[in-house]
KEBAVO-407634 format. One record per residue (C-alpha): x, y, z; residue in three letters; residue number from 1. Coordinates in steps of 0.25 Angstrom, whole numbers, plus 5000, padded with zeros to 4 digits. Each point is the difference from the previous one (the first is absolute). Example, Ala and Ser with C-alpha at 12.3 -4.5 7.8 and 13.67 -1.06 7.14 Angstrom:
2
SITE	5049	4982	5031	ALA	1
SITE	5006	5014	4998	SER	2
END
This chain:
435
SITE	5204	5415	5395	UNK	1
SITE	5013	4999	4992	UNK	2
SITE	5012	4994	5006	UNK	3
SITE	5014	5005	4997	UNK	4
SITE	5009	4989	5005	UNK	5
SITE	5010	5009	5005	UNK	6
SITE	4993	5007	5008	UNK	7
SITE	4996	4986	5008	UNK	8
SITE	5006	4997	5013	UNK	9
SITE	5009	4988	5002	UNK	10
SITE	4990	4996	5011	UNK	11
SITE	4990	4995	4991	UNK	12
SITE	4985	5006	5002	UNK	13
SITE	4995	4988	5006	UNK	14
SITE	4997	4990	5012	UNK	15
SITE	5016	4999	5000	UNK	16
SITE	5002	5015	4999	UNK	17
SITE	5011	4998	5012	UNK	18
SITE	5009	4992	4991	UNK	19
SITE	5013	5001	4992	UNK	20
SITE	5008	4993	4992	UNK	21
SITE	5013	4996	5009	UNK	22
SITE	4997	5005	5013	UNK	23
SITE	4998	4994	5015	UNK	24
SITE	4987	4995	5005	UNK	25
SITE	5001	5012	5013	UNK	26
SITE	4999	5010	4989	UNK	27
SITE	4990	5010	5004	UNK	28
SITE	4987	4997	4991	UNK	29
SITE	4994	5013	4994	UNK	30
SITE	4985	4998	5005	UNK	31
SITE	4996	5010	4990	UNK	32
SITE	5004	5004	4985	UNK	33
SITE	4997	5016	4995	UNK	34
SITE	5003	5000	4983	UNK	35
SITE	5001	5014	4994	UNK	36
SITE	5000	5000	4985	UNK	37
SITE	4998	5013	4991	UNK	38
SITE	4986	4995	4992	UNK	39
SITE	5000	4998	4986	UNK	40
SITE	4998	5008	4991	UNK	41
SITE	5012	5009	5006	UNK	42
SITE	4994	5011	5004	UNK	43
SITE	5005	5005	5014	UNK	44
SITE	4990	4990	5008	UNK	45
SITE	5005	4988	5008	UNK	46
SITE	4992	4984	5005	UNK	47
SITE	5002	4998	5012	UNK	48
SITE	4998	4984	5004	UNK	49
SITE	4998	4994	5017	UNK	50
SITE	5005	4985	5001	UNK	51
SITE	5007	4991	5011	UNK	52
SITE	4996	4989	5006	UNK	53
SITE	4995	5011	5014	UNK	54
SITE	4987	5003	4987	UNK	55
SITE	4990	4991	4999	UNK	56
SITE	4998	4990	4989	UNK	57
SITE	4987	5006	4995	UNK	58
SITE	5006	5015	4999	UNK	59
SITE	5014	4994	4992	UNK	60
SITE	5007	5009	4990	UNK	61
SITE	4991	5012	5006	UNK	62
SITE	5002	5013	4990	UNK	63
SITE	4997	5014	4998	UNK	64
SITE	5002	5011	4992	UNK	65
SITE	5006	5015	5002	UNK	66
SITE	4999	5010	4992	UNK	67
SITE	5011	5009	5007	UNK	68
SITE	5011	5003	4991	UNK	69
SITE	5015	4997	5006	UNK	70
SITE	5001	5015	5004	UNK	71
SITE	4987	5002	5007	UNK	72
SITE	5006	4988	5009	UNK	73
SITE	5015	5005	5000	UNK	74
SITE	4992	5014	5006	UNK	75
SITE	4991	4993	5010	UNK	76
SITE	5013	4993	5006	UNK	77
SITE	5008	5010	4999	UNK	78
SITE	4989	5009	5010	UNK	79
SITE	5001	4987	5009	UNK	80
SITE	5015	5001	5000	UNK	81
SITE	5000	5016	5004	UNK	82
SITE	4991	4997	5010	UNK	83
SITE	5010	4990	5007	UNK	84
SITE	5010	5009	4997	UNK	85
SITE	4993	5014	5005	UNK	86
SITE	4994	4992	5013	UNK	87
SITE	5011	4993	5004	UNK	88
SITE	5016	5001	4993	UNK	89
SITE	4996	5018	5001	UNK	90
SITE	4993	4999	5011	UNK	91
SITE	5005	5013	5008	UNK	92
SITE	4996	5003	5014	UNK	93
SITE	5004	5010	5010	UNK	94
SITE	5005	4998	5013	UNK	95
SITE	5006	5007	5013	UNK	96
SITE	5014	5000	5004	UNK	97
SITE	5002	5006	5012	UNK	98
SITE	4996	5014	4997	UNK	99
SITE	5000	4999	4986	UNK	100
SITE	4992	4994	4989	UNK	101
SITE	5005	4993	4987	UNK	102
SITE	4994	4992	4991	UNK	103
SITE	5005	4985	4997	UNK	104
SITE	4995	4990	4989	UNK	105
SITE	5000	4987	5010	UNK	106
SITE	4999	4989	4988	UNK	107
SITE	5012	5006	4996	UNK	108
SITE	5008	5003	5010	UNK	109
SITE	4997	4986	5008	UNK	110
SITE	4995	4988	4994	UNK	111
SITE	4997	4994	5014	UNK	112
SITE	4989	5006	5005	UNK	113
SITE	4996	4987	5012	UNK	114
SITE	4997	5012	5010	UNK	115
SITE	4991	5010	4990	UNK	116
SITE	4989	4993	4996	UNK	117
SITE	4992	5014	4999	UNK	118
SITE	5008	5001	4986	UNK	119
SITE	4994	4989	4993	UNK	120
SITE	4987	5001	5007	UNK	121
SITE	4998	5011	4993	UNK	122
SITE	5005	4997	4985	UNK	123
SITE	4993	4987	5000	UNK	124
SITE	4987	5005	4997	UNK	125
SITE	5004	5009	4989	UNK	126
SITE	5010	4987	4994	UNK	127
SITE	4987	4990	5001	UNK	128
SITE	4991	5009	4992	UNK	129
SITE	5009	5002	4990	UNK	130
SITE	5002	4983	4997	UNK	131
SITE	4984	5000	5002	UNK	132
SITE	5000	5011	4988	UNK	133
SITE	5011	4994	4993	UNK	134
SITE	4993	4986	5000	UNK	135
SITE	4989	5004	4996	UNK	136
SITE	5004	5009	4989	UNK	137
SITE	5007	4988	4994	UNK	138
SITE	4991	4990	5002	UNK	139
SITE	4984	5007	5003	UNK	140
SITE	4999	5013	4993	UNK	141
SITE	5002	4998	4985	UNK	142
SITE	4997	4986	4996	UNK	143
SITE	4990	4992	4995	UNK	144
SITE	4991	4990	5010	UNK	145
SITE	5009	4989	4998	UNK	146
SITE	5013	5009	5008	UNK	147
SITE	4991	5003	5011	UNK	148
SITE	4998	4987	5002	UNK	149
SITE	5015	4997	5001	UNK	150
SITE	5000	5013	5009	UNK	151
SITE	4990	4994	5009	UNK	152
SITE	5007	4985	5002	UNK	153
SITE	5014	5006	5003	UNK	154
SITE	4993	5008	5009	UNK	155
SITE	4992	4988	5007	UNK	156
SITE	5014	4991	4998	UNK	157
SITE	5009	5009	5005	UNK	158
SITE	4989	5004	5014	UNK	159
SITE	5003	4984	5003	UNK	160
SITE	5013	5000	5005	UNK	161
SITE	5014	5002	4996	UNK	162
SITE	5004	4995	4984	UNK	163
SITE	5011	4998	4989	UNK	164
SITE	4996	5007	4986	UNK	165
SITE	5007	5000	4989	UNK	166
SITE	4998	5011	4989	UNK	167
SITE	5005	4998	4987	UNK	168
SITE	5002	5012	4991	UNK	169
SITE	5009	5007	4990	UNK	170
SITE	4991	5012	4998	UNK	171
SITE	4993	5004	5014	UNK	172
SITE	5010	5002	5012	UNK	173
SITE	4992	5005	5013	UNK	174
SITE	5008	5003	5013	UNK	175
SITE	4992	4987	5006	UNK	176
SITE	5003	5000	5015	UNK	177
SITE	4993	5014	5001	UNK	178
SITE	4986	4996	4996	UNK	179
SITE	4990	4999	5010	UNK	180
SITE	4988	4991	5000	UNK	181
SITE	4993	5001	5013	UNK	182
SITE	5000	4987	5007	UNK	183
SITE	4989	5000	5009	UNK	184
SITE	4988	4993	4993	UNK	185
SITE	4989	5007	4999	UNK	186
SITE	5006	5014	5002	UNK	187
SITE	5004	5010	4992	UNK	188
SITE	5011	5009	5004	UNK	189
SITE	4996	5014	5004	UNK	190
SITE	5002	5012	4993	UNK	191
SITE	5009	5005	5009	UNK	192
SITE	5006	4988	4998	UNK	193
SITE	5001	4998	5018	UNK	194
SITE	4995	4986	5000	UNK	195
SITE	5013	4996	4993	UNK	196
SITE	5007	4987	5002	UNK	197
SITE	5013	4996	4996	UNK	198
SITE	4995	4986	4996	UNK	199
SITE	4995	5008	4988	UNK	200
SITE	5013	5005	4995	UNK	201
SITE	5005	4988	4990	UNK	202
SITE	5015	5001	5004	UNK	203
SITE	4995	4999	5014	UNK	204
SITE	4993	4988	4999	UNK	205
SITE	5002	4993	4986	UNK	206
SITE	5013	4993	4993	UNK	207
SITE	5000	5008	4987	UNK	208
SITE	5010	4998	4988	UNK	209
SITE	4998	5006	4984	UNK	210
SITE	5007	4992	4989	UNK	211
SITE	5002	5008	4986	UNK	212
SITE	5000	4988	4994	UNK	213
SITE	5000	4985	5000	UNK	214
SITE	5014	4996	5000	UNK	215
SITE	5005	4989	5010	UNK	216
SITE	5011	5001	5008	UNK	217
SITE	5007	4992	5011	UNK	218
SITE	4996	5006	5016	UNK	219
SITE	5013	4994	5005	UNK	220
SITE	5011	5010	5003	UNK	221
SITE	5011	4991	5002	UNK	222
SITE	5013	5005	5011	UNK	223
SITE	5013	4999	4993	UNK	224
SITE	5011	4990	5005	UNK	225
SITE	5005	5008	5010	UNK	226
SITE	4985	5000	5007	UNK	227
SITE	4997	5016	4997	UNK	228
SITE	4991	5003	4989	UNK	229
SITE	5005	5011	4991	UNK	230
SITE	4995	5014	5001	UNK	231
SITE	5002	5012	4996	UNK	232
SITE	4996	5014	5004	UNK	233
SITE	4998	5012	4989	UNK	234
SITE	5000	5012	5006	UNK	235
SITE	5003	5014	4993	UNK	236
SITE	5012	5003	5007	UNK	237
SITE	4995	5013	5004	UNK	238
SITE	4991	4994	5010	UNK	239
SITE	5010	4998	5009	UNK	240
SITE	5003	5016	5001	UNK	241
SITE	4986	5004	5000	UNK	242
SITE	4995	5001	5015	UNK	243
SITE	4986	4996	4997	UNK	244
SITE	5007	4986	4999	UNK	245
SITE	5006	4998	5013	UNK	246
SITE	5007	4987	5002	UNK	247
SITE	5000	4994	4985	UNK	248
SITE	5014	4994	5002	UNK	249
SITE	4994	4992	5012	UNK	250
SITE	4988	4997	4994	UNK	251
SITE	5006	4992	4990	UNK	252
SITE	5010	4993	5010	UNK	253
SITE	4988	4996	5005	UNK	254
SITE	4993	4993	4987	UNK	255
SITE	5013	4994	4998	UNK	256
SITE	5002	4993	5013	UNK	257
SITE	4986	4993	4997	UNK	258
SITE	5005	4995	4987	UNK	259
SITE	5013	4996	5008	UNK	260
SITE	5008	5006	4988	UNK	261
SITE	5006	5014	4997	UNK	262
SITE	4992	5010	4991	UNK	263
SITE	5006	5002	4987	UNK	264
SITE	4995	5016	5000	UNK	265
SITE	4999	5009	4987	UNK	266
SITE	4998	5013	5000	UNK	267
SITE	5002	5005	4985	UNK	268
SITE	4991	4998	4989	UNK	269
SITE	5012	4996	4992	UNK	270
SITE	5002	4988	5009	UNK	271
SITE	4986	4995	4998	UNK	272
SITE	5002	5001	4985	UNK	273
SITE	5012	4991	5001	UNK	274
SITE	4995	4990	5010	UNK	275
SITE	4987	4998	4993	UNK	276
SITE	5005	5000	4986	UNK	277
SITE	5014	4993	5001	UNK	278
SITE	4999	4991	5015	UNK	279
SITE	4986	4997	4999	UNK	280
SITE	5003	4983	5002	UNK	281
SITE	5005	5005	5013	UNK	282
SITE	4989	5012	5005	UNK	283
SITE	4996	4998	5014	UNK	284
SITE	4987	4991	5005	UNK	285
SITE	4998	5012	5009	UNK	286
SITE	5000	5014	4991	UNK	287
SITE	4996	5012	5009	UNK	288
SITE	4998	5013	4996	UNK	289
SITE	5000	5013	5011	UNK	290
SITE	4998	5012	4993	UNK	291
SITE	4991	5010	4993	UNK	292
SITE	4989	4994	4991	UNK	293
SITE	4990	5010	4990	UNK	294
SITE	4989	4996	4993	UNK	295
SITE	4997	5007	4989	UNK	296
SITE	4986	5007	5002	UNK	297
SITE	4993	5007	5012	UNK	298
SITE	4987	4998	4993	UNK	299
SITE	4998	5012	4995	UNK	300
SITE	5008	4998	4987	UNK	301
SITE	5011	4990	4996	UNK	302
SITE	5014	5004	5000	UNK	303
SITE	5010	4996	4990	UNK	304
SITE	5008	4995	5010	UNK	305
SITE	4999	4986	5001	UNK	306
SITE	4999	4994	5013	UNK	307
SITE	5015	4998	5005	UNK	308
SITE	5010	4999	5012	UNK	309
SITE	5007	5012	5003	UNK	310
SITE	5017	4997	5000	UNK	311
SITE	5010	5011	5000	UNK	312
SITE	5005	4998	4985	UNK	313
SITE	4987	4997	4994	UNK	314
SITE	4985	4994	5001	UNK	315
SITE	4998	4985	5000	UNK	316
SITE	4986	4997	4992	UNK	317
SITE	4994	4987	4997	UNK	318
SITE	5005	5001	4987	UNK	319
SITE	5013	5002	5005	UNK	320
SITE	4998	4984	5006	UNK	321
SITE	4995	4998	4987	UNK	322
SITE	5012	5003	4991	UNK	323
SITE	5009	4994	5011	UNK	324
SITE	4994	4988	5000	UNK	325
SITE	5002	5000	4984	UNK	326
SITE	4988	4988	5000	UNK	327
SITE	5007	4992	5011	UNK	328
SITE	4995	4994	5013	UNK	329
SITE	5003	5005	5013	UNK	330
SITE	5007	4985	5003	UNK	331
SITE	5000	5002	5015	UNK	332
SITE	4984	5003	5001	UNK	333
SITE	5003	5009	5010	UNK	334
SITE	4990	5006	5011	UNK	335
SITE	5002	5017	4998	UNK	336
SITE	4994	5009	5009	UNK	337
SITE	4999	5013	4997	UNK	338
SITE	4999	5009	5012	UNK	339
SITE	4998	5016	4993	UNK	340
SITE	5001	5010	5013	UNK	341
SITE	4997	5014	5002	UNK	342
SITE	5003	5009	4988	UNK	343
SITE	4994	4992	4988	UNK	344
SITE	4985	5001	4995	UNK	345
SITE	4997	4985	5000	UNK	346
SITE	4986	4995	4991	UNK	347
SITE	4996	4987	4996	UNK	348
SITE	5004	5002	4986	UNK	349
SITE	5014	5000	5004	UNK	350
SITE	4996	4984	5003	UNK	351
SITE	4993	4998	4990	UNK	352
SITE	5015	5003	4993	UNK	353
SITE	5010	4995	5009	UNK	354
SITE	4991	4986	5006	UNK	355
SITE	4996	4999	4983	UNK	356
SITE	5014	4999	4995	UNK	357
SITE	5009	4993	5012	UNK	358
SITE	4989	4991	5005	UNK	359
SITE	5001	4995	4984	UNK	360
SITE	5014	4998	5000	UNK	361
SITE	4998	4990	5013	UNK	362
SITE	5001	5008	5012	UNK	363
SITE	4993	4991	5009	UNK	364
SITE	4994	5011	5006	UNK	365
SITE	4999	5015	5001	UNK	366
SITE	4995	5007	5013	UNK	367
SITE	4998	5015	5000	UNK	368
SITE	4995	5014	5007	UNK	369
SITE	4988	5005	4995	UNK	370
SITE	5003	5016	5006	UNK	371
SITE	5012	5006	5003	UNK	372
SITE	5003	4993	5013	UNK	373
SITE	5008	5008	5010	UNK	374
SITE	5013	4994	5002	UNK	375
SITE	4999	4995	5014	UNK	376
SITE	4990	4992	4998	UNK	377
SITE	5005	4995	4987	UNK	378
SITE	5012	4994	5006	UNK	379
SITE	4993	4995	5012	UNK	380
SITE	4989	4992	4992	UNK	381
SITE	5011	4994	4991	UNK	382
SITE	5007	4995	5014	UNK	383
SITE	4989	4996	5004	UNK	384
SITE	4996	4990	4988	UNK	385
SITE	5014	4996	4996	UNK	386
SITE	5003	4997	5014	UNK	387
SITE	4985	4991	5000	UNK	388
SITE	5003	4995	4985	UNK	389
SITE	5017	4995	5003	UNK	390
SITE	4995	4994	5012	UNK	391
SITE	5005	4986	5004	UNK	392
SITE	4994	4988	5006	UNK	393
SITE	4984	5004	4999	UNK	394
SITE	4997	4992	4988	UNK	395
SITE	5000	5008	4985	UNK	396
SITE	4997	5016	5004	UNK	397
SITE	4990	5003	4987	UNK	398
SITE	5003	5015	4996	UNK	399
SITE	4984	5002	4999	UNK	400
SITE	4997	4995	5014	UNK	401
SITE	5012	5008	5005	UNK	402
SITE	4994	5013	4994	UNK	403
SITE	4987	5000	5007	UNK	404
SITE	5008	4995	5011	UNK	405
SITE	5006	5014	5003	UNK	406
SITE	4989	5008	4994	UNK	407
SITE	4995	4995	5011	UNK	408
SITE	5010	5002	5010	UNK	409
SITE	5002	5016	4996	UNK	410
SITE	4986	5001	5001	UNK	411
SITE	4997	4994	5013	UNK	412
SITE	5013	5002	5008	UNK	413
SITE	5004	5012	4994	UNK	414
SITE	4991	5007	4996	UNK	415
SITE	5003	5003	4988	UNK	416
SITE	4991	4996	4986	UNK	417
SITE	5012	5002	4990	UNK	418
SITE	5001	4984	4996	UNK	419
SITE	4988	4999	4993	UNK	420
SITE	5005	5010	4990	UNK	421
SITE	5010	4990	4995	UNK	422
SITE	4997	4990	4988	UNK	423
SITE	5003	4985	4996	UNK	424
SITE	5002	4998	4985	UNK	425
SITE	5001	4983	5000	UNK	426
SITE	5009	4992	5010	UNK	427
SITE	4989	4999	5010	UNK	428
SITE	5008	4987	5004	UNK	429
SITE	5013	5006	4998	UNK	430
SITE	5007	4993	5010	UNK	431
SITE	5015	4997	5005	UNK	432
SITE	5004	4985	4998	UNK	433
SITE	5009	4999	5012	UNK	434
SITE	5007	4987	5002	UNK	435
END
């Protein structure tokens, strides 16, 4: 199979697939490679190569085929993302005050749901089935042998226990944390999906990161001289009046007080054109982002939109980075979250041009919602991994380890699925170099 070098990891595809150039030796390893390439010749059909050192040395640069052309996949996720969307952010349920009834959507209106376990039992079924389908769309249904062997040993692979994978690909991006390969070996998951587990759900139980591409950058995010890490929080200022965003000043007090350090806030467009184009030496190491993302298809059609951020006096595209940046790095390498909330149409291409085009000018790395994710638990899954990430005194915090740490947490101490719909693009050992 043809290799196009750009498309390699910086983990290289071999017994030392854990390695990179300048980093500690308590990096997290990636135990397992996934390549996706488009074939040669060009004609809408992707390679997909299964390597690591978690693969075993007589099934080595494992490969398949797909004949599935980039919309047919781009349409299969984007049924994956509306069932998440439809069974759990929409989930509307109608319940008794006093002698009334009204009708309440309980995934919006409260992100902690420790005391209702009844609302998740009853989307889980629904949210497993469609990773099972979206997994095996991908990787079973249209492909030659050779992919449904590498179907076959990710399932075996990923059944054995918990894992780092690293996916490397400029021209597949798949919501990754919502795919479900059952875990139980042996067993297939039902087809009502009730034998479920959430050891199947990758963001659940797996480390995952995507790179675009192979450029290396340093994991070390460095505090300033006064201690604090700089930060900056870019909100569309009219966040702060909408009521669906209750407590936004507070919640960016609060990421601030993690990075010991005051937020530098933007609220304009404008003042992100001038800040990327004219102060770029001195751009935050922490650059996040609290407003309304659109991707630029709902499937059915492609827009002419591009995918963009929505700001009062204008839409921020990737091109819009692009222009700024005027072939210039990003000198800080800073980690930027991107945390889209209610009132957007999020897709995967809206990575595929945002994660492209920063994580090239040398973000470190680029975390993101897959849906619209409703604004509490938006701001309480960011706490939750800044607070984890700017932690002191427990050793280097990884940013990947982090993440599935409170996928985790929301999952079995609240109740509340939500985290796996977020997405690593590189810096899954992004970490803060505390004195």
């Amino acid at each position: 199979m043809p290799h196009e070098l750009q498309l390699t990891h910086t983990l290289s595809n071999s017994a030392n697939l854990g390695r990179i150039a300048g980093v500690h030796e308590d990096n997290v390893a990636a135990d397992i490679g996934l390549r996706i390439a488009r074939a040669e010749p060009q004609d809408g059909t992707f390679d997909f190569m299964l390597f690591g050192n978690a693969v075993q040395s007589d099934d080595l640069n494992v490969s398949g085929y797909s004949r599935q052309t980039e919309n047919e996949i781009f349409a299969a996720v984007e049924e994956c993302r509306n069932e998440w969307k439809t069974n759990v952010v929409d989930r509307t349920v109608q319940v008794q005050v006093g002698a009334k009834k009204k009708f309440e959507l309980p995934f919006q209106d409260r992100w902690d749901l420790a005391g209702e376990p009844g609302y998740l039992a009853e989307a889980v079924p629904k949210l497993a089935l469609a990773g099972h389908k979206l997994f095996r769309l991908i990787f079973e249904l249209n492909g030659d042998d050779n992919l449904r062997a590498v179907a076959e040993k990710l399932r075996t692979l990923l059944a054995a226990g918990p894992r780092s994978i690293a996916i490397t690909s400029r021209a597949v991006f798949l919501p990754w944390g919502i795919l479900y390969t059952h875990p139980v070996p042996g067993e297939k998951l039902r087809i009502d999906g009730s034998n479920w587990k959430k050891e199947g759900f990758w963001g659940y139980q797996h480390i995952l990161q995507q790179s675009p591409e192979s450029i290396e950058t340093v994991n070390e995010i460095r505090p300033n001289d006064t201690g604090g890490v700089p930060f900056s929080a870019n909100a569309d200022e009219r966040i702060f009046d909408d009521p669906k965003f209750k407590g936004a000043d507070a919640h960016i007090a609060d990421l601030a007080v993690f990075a010991n350090t005051t937020a530098i806030r933007r609220r304009t467009k404008g003042e992100l054109a001038e800040d990327f184009t004219n102060n770029r030496a001195t751009l935050e190491r922490i650059i996040y982002f609290y407003c309304h993302g659109h991707g630029s298809s709902n499937g059915a059609g492609v827009s002419l939109q591009p995918p963009h951020l929505d700001w009062p006096d204008g839409k921020v595209s990737a091109s819009d980075f692009r222009t700024w940046a005027d072939s210039k790095k990003l000198p800080t390498s800073p980690l930027v979250f991107i945390n889209a909330c209610q009132g957007g149409q999020m897709t995967t291409m809206f990575y595929q041009s945002f994660a492209v085009e920063l994580l090239r000018q040398g973000a470190v790395a680029l975390v993101g919602v897959q849906i619209d994710v409703p604004s509490g638990f938006a701001s309480a899954y960011a706490r939750r991994v800044f607070e984890l990430f700017f932690q002191k005194g427990q050793g280097r915090r990884r940013l990947g380890p982090i993440m599935r740490e409170v996928n985790r947490d929301m999952w079995d101490g609240h109740n509340n699925p939500l985290g796996l719909i977020y997405s690593l693009y590189r810096g899954v050992n992004c970490f803060i170099d505390w004195p």
